[in-house]
N, C-alpha and C positions, 0 to 999 in steps of 0.2 A: 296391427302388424302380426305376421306370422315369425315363429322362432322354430326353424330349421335347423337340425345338425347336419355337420358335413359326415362325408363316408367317415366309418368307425369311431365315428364320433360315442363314449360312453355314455350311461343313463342322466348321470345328473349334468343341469344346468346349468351353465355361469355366464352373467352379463357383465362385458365393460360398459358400463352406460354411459363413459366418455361424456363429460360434458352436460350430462341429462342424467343423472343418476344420483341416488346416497352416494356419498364419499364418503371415504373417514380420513380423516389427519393422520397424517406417518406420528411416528412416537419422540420423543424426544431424541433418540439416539439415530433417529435416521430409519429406522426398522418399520418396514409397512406392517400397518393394521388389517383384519378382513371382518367380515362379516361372523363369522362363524368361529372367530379367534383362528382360524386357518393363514400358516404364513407361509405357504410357498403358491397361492393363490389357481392350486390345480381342484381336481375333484376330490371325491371324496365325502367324507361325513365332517361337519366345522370339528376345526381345531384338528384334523388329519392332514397329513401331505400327499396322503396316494390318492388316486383316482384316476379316471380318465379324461381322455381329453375334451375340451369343454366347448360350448355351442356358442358358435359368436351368431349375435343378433342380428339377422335378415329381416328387410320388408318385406310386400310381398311381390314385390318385382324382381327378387334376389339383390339386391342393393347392401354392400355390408355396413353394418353400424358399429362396427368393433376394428379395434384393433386388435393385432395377434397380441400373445399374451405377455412376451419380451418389454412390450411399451406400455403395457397398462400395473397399475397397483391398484385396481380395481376389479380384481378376479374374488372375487367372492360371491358367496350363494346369497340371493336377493334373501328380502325378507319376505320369508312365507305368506304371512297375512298379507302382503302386499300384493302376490303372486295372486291368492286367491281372490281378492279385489278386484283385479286386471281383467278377468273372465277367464273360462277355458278356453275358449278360441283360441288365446295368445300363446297358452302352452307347449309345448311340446307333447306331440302326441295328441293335439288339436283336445275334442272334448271327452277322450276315453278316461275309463279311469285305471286305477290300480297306483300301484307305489306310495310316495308317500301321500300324495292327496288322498289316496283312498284311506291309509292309516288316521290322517287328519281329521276325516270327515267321522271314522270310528270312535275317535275318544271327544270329538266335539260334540256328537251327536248325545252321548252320554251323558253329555254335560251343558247341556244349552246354555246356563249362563256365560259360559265360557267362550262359545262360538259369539254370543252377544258382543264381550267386551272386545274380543279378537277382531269385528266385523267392524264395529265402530271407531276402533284406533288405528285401523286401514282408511275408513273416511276422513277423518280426521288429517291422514297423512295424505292422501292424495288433496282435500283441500289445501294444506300448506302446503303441497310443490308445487300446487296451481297458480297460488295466491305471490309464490317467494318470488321475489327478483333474482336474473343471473348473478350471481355471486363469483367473486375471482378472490381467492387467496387462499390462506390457509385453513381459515376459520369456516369455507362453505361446506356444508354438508349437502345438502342434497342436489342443489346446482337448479337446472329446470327443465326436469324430468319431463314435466308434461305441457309447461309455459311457451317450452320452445317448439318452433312452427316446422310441421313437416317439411317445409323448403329447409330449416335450415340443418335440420336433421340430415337431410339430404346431401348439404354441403359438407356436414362432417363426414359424413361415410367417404366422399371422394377423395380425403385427405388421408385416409387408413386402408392401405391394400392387403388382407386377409393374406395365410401363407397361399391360401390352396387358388388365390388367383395371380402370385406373384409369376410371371412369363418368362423363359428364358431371356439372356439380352442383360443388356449396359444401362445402367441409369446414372447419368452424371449429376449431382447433388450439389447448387451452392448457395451459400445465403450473404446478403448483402443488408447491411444497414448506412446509406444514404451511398459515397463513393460511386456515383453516375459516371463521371469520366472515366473512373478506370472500369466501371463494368462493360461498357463502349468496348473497348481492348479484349478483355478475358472473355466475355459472354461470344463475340464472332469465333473466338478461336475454340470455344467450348461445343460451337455450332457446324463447327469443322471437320471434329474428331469421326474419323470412320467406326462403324461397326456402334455407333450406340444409337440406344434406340429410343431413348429419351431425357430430356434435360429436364432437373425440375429446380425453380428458383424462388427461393423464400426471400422477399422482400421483408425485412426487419423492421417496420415501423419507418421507412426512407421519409424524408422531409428536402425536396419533394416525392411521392412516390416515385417509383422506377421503373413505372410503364410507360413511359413515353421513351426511355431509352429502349429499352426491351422492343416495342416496336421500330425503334428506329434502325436498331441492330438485324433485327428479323427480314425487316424491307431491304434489307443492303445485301443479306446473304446471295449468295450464289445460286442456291433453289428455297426461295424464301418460301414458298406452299410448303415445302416438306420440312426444313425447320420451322415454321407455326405451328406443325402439327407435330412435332416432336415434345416443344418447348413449354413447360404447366410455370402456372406461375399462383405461389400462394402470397397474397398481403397478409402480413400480421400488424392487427392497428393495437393502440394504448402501450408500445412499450417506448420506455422510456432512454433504455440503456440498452447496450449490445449485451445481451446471454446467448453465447455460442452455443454450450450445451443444448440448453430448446431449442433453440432455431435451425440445430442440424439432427438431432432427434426426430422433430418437427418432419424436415425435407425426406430424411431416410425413411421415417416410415408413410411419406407420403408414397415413393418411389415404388416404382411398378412393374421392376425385373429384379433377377436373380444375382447381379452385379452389381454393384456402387460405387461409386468414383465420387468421394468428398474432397469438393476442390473450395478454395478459396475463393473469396472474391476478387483479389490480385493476383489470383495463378492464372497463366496460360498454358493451354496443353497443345502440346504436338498433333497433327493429325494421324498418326500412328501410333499412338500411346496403347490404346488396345492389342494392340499386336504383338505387341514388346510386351506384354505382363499378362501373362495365362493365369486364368484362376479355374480349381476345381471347383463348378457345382452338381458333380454328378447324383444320384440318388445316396452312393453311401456318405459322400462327404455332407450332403441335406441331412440324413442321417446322424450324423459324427455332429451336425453343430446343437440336432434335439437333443443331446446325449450330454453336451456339455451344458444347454440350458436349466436340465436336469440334477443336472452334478451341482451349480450355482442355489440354486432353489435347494436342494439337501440343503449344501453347506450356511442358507443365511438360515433354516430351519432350524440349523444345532450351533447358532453362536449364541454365548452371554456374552456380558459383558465387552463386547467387541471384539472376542476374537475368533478365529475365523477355524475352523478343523479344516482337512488337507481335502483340496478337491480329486473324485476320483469316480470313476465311469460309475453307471449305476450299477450293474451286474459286479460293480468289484473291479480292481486293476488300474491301468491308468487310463485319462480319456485318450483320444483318439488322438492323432498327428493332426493338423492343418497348419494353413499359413495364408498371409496377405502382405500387401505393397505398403509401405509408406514412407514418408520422406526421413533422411537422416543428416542432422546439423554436421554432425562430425564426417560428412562425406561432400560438405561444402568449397566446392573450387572459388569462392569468392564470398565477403559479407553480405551481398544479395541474398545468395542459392541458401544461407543459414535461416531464412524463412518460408523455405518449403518442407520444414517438419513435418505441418499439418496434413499434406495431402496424403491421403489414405483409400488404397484400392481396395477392395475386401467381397466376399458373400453376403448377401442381405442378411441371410439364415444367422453367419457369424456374428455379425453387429448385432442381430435381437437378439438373441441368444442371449448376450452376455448386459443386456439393457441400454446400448449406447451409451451417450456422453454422461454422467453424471450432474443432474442437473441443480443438486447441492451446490456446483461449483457457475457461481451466477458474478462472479469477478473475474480478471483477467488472468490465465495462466493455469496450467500443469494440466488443462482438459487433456490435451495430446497424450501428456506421458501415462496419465492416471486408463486410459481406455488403453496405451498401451500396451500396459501392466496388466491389465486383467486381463488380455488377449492372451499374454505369457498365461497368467493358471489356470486357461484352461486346453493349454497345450497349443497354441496357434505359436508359428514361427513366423518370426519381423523379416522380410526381404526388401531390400530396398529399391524404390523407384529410381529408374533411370534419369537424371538429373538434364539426360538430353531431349525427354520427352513432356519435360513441364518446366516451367521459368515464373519467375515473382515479377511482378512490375514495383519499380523502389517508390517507396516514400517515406518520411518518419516516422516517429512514433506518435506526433502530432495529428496523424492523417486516420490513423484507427478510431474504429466507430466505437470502442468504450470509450466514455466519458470517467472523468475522476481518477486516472490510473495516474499513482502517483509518481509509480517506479516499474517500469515492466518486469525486471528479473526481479525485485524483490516481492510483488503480485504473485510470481510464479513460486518460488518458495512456501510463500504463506501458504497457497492452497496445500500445496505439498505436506505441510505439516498441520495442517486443521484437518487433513486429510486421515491422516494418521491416528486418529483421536477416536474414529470414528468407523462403522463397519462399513465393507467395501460397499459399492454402486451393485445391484442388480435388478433384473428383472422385475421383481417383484415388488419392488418399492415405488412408493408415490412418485406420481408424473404428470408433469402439464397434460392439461387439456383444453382443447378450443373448440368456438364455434361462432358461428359470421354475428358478426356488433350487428345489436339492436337497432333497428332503421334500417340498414342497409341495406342494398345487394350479398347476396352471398357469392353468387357469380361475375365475375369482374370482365368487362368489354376489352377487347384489344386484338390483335393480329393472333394472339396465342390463348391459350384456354387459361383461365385461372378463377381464382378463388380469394373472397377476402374474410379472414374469421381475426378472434380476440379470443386472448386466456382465459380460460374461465374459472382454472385454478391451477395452482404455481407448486412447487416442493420448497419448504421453506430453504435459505439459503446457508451454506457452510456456519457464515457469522450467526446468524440466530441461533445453530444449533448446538453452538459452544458457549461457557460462561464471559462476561468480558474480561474477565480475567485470564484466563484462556486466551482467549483471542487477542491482547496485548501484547501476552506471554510470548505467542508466535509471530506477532508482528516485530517487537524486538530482536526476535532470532534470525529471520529473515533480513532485517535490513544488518545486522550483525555478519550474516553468512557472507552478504553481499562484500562490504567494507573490511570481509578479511580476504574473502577468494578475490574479489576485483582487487583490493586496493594494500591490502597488505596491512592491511590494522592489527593490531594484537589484538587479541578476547581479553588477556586481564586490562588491558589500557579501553575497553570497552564494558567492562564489568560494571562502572560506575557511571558510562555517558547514558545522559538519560534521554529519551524516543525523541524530544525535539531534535537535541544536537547531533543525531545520527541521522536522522533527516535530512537537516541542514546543509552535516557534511556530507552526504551520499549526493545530495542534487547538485551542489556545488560540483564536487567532484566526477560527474556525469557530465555537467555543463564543460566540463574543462576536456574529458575525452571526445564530446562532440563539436569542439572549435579548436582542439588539437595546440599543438604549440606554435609559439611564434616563426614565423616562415623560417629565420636564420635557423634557428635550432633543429628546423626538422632537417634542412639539409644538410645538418653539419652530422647530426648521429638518427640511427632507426627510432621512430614514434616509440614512446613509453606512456603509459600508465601516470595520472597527474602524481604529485608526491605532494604530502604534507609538513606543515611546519608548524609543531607542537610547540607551544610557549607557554611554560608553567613561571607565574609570575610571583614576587613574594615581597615580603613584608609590608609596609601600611600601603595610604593608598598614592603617594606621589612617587613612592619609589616602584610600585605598579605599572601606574600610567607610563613613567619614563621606558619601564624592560617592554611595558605594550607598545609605544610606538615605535621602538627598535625591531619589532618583531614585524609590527605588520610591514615595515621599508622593506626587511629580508625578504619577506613570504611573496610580494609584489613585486621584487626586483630580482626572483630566483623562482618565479611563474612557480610556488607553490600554493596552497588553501591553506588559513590560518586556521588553525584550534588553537585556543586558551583556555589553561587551566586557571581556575583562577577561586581558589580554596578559601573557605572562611579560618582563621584563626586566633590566636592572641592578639595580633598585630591590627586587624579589621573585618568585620564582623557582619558586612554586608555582601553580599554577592552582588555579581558583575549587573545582574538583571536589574537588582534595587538600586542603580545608579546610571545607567546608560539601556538607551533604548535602540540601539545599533543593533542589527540583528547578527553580530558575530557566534562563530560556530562557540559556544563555553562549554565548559566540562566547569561544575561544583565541586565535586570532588573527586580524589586518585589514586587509584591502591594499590598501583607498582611501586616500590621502593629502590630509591638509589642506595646500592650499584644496581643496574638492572643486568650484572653478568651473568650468564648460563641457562640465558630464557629463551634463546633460539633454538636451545635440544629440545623443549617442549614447543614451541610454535616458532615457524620458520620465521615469521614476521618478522619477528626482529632482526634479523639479521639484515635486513632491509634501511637501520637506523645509522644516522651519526648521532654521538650524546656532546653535548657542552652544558656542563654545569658549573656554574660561576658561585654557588654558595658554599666554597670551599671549605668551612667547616661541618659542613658533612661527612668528607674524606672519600673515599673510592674512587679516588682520580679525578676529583670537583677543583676545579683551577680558574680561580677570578682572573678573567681577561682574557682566559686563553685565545689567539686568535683565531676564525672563521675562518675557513674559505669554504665554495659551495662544491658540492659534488650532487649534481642534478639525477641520477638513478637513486640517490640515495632520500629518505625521509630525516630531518631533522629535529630534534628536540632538544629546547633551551631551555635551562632553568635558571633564574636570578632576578635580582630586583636592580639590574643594570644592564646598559646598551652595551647592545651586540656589539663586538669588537671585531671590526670587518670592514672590509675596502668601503670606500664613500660611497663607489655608484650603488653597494647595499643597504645603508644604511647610514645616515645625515643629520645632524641639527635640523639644517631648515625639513628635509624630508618627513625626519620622526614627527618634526609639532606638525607639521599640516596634516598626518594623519591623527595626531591628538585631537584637532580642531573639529576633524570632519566626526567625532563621535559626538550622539546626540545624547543629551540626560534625559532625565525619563519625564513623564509629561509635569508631574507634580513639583518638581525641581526648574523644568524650563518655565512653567506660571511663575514663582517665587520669583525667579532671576529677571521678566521680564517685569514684575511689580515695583522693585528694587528700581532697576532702570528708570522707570519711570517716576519714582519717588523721588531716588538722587540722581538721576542724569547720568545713571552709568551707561557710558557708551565708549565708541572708541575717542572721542573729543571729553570725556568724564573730566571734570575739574577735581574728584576725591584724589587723593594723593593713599596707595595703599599702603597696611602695616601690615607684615604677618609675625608675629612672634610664639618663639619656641619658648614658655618661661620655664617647665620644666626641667628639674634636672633627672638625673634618667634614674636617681632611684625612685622618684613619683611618677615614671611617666606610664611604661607600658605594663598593667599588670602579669603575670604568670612569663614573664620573658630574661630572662638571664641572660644581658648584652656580652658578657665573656665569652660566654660558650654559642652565641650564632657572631656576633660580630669579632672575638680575638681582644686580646691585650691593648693592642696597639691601640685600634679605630674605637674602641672603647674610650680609653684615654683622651683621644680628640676629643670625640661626640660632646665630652661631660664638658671641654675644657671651650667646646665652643658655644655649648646651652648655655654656660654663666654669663656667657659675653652676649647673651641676647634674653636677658630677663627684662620686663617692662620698664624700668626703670631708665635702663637704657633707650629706649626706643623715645619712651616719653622728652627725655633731654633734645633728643634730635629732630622730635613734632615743634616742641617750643621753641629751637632754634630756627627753624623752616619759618614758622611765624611771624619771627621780631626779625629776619633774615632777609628772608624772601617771596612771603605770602603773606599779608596781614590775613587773608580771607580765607586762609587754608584750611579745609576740612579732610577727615582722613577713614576709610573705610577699615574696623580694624578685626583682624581674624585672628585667633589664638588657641592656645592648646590648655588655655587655663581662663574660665569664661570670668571668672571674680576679678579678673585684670582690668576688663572694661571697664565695668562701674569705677575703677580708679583714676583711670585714664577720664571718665566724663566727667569726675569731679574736679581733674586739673584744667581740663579744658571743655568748659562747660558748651554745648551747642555744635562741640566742633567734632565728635565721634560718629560716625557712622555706623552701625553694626545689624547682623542676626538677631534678633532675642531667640533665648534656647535654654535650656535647664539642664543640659547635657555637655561633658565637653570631653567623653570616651570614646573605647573604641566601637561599641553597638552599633548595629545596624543605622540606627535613628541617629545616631550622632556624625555617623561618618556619611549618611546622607545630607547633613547640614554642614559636613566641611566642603561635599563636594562644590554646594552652592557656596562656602567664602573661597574658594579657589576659581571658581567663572567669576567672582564679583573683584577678586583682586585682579583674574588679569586684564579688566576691562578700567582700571583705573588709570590715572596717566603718568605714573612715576610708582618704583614700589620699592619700599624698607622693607628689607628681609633677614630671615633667620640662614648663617653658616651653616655648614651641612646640613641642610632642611632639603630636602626632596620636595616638598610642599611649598616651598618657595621658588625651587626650579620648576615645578609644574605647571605653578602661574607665570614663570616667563615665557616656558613653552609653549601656553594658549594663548597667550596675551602676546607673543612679540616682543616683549619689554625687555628691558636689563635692570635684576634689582641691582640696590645698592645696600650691602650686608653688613651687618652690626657687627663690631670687633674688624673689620676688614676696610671699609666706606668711610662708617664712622664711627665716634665710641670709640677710637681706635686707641689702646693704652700702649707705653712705648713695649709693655710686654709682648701684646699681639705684635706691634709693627716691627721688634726683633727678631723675635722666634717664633711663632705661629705659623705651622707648617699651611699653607694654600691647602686645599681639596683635591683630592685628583679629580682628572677630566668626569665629567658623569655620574660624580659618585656625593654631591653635597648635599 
């Protein structure tokens, strides 16, 4: 091939070798590498930013093999010995000599060994481009410079339109990944638009491809010969997921006028769209965008450490005025039209300029605002597209060809702040590059002209180029921004919810804005925003369970999303996860403090809250019992180890245990329980007759806990005066009375808070005890995992003797259906209890 400059082209040479060339890898921070340590990839001597303007590489039929210089990060001066390897033919300036070859050939000639070693590691290097396979990622370095087949060389240059042959004229630009039916729709009306003068459409890896729609669109037009010959159509094979960025980088720089219209694949345009939005591309505004490409290229020249110095003409001052079209959400007349952001009208010259989409960003989100934004520094002003000259076709978020998107606005965030991390997108930075898959055609059959290539190398992605710590960092922040501007959540009531549970709740709470509220409601007041219903639950684990199923009857009967907090302490020592495998939203632990007064000055959120808290020795207005009622704009937060005090249709006996029931234990606890079953026949027909006894008296029971001061005088006093009336002793009287009574056969499952009881009990009644073995009988993780198994195994038994004020005893009626019958109350009743012993109140034993 011959290498040609264009008019005023300067002396030295630069090849994008696209595809067929040494690469070098961008740097860790994003910042391209060059040949010559040169980082603004113009002319000059390596490791300089001045020069002139550089010779893109022509065959010899004039055919270009470069792209301008906006899309490549591949502007660097080849390597010398390589150059002189090649032959002089290929030179510029064909076989004369003079410059630096002649300098070359002076100090080599001087030094023949030298020219030896120089000659031979040129061999060497064209044998391994010969030898190397096409390479795609990051790690390719030289790609296949000389593997690859002048056809398909040929196919790359048709994908890259030089400036000095871009035509005046319209290029509509859009890329599709699979969405055949809606491209039916957009691609006619895209084929409509007056005054353009050519469509080009990047098929994104479709499955099936999307030329058969393409033809079938073309056939149907109104003058289908002159839209075929309008219409180019690039395939891009081996990807796997939608990356906007390349695929409209891609289409733009294939595009072959001085205009661009980047449409969607679900936008339709007006057939007057051009009409309605003048764009300058006179000479000086071609002008004005060199000037700004320049200014970009300074400013990545003189950043460390990521930061950026102020962009500003070359000559000095500021850059020049422009401006382009594009969509704008907040000028949306419906939730449709809020999805014509993307559509952007612009100058070719403008978009390369400033490097197009940034192709760092290879997930879903903030592409639009991030090219926005750079369009602002270098002086371009945002004008808005007419909203009557283009329209979306609907569909969800299910219908988008990225795959894995977990959250759409929380995707767009993320990028936004990895974004931030990191120096801006330009010109000069690493950038895909393709060329037609091996076997192939490079040329693709059909009513329209096109082309099929693959990547041959990629710019590594946002996530790789931060640490995961980093990348956590911002993923936290992002579903955080979301859950307080969507949903109203506090930052410190978020401070400790850790990345599942904000997950959870954020999909949850999505799910609830996308199927809206129940018919009655919406037409009784205006659509709101779902609300939540925070239940911090407390002390062991029966009095837990009980405030949890009152919570979830509210949260389900007042069309809120539950969160539970649900804290390790003195009291139990396990968390929600080491005992139940139900995937409820939990929060571990909480760093707001009751009162939470005077936290709406610093974040509005709260103001958004009703409080009830029932553990009214905390004081700041904590009122056990208080009554409920619901106020649906509002978000609730309960704290107590007792049921919500609220009208029935919120909250129920029978309601709370069926959602008791419906929680699952975690797999290691359901094996035990289903062993047991099978061992003793625990089922709902089970012949064990169950115990549960409380022997403790409360100065052994719970360490680090001072019943005065969370529970009061009073309920203190009961507690102790109802433990004595249910120590084994008791319990055992009323097993041996069952027996000589009413069961010769009676055996009995026995659960307790004091495990040295058993062994006493098996000695009175030898064969007739059922139990756990266990070495524990605290509050630890391990132990309170082994009560939670004697509470499924008691309420599966078919009668149960129980402990007064036991919450643990009411938790297996709740799950079990049962009604114990309670020591000191049932039976063991002394005339003291059956005097004076004050009953329990409702929900509280």
């Amino acid at each position: 091939m011959a290498l040609r400059p264009n008019k005023g082209d300067g002396p030295v040479c630069r090849m994008d070798l696209r595809g067929a060339s040494p690469r070098l890898a961008d740097s860790p921070d994003g910042r391209p590498n060059g040949f010559g340590g040169s980082t603004d990839g113009g002319g000059g001597t390596p490791g300089s930013t001045a020069g002139g303007r550089r010779f893109p590489v022509r065959t010899a039929n004039g055919a270009a093999l470069v792209r301008r210089p906006s899309f490549s990060s591949l502007w660097a001066e080849p390597p010398r010995p390589l150059l002189d390897a090649v032959g002089a033919a290929d030179r510029p300036g064909g076989g004369g000599g003079g410059g630096w070859r002649d300098v070359l050939r002076s100090w080599t000639g001087r030094l023949p060994i030298v020219r030896w070693v120089i000659r031979s590691v040129a061999v060497l290097l064209i044998l391994l481009l010969v030898l190397r396979p096409d390479d795609k990622g990051d790690d390719a370095m030289f790609g296949s410079l000389f593997a690859t087949s002048a056809r398909r060389r040929a196919a790359v240059a048709r994908l890259v339109v030089p400036d000095d042959d871009v035509a005046p004229g319209v290029s509509i630009v859009g890329v599709c990944m699979n969405r055949g039916s809606t491209l039916e729709t957009s691609l006619a009306s895209w084929l409509a638009v007056k005054d353009v003068n050519e469509v080009v459409l990047v098929d994104w890896s479709s499955e099936p491809p999307l030329r058969a729609v393409v033809d079938k669109v073309v056939a149907a037009a109104p003058k289908a010969a002159a839209a075929s010959r309008r219409l180019r159509v690039i395939r891009v094979e081996g990807e796997t997921s939608w990356v906007l960025s390349r695929a409209y980088n891609l289409g733009i720089g294939a595009s072959s006028f001085d205009k661009v219209l980047r449409t969607d694949c679900d936008y339709t345009l007006h057939p007057d769209f051009v009409a309605h939005h003048a764009l300058d591309t006179s000479a000086e505004a071609t002008l004005a965008a060199t000037s700004r490409a320049t200014a970009l290229r300074n400013r990545n020249a003189s950043m460390t450490g990521g930061a950026a110095v102020k962009l500003t003409a070359p000559g000095g001052g500021d850059l020049p005025r422009g401006y382009y079209y594009s969509g704008n959400f907040n000028l949306a007349r419906n939730e449709n039209e809020v999805h014509l952001n993307g559509a952007v009208y612009v100058t070719r010259a403008d978009f390369m300029a400033i490097g197009g989409y940034d192709e760092r960003i290879q997930t879903y989100g903030w592409d639009d605002e991030d090219l926005y934004a750079r369009f602002a520094s270098v002086n371009l002003e945002k004008r808005n597209i007419s909203y009557d000259h283009i329209g979306h076709v609907q569909h969800g978020d299910t219908a988008r060809a990225q795959t894995g998107v977990k959250f759409v606005t929380v995707e767009i965030d993320l990028n936004s702040l990895l974004l931030a991390s990191l120096p801006p997108w330009s010109p000069t930075m690493f950038s895909s590059a393709y060329a037609p898959p091996s076997g192939k055609a490079a040329v693709a059959s059909g009513a329209s002209s096109g082309v099929t290539v693959a990547a041959q190398q990629v710019p590594r992605s946002l996530a790789k180029l931060v640490t995961k710590a980093q990348y956590e960092k911002a993923w936290d922040l992002a579903l955080g921004r979301r859950l307080s501007n969507d949903y109203q959540v506090p930052w410190d009531m978020m401070s400790t919810m850790s990345l599942v549970t904000k997950e959870r709740l954020l999909r949850r709470l999505m799910a609830r804005d996308q199927t809206g509220t129940p018919a009655a409601a919406a037409a009784a007041k205006p659509p709101q925003r779902p609300r939540i219903h925070f239940c911090h639950v407390m002390h062991g684990l029966g009095n837990r369970l009980r405030a949890l199923g009152s919570c979830m009857s509210f949260a389900k009967n007042t069309h809120r999303e539950l969160l539970v907090i649900w804290e390790r302490d003195s009291h139990i020592q396990a968390k929600y996860t080491d005992l139940f495998a139900s995937p409820l939203a939990v929060m571990d632990s909480f760093n707001p403090t009751w009162p939470f007064t005077g936290r709406e000055k610093y974040d509005a959120s709260w103001s958004h809250f009703k409080f009830f808290n029932y553990m009214e020795m905390e004081g700041g207005g904590a009122k056990k019992g208080e009554w409920i009622v619901d106020e649906p704009s509002k978000h609730f937060y309960y704290k107590g180890a007792y049921i919500m005090e609220a009208p029935d249709e919120l909250t129920s006996w029978d309601a709370d245990n069926a959602n008791l029931r419906s929680l699952e234990p975690v797999p290691a606890i359901a094996k035990r329980l289903n062993e047991l079953e099978t061992a003793h026949g625990l089922s709902v027909k089970s012949q064990l007759i169950g115990v549960h006894i409380r022997n403790r008296t409360l100065d052994k029971d719970i360490k680090n806990v001072d019943f005065v001061k969370e529970y009061g005088d009073s309920a203190t006093a009961t507690m102790e005066m109802w433990r004595r009336k249910s120590n084994y002793r008791t319990f055992l009287g009323e097993m041996q009375r069952i027996i000589a009574e009413e069961d010769p056969t009676a055996k009995f499952y026995v659960a307790t808070d004091t495990y040295d009881v058993v062994a006493e009990l098996e000695k009175a009644l030898p064969g007739r005890v059922v139990s756990v073995p266990r070495t524990c009988d605290d509050r630890d993780g391990e132990c309170v995992r082994m009560a939670l198994l004697d509470m499924y195994c008691l309420s599966r038994t078919r009668s149960l003797l129980g402990s007064n004020w036991s919450s643990f005893t009411e938790a297996a009626e709740r799950l079990g259906g049962i009604k114990a019958k309670l020591a000191g109350q049932d039976f063991a009743v002394t005339p003291a209890a059956a005097g004076g012993a004050a009953a329990p109140p409702a929900g509280v034993r």
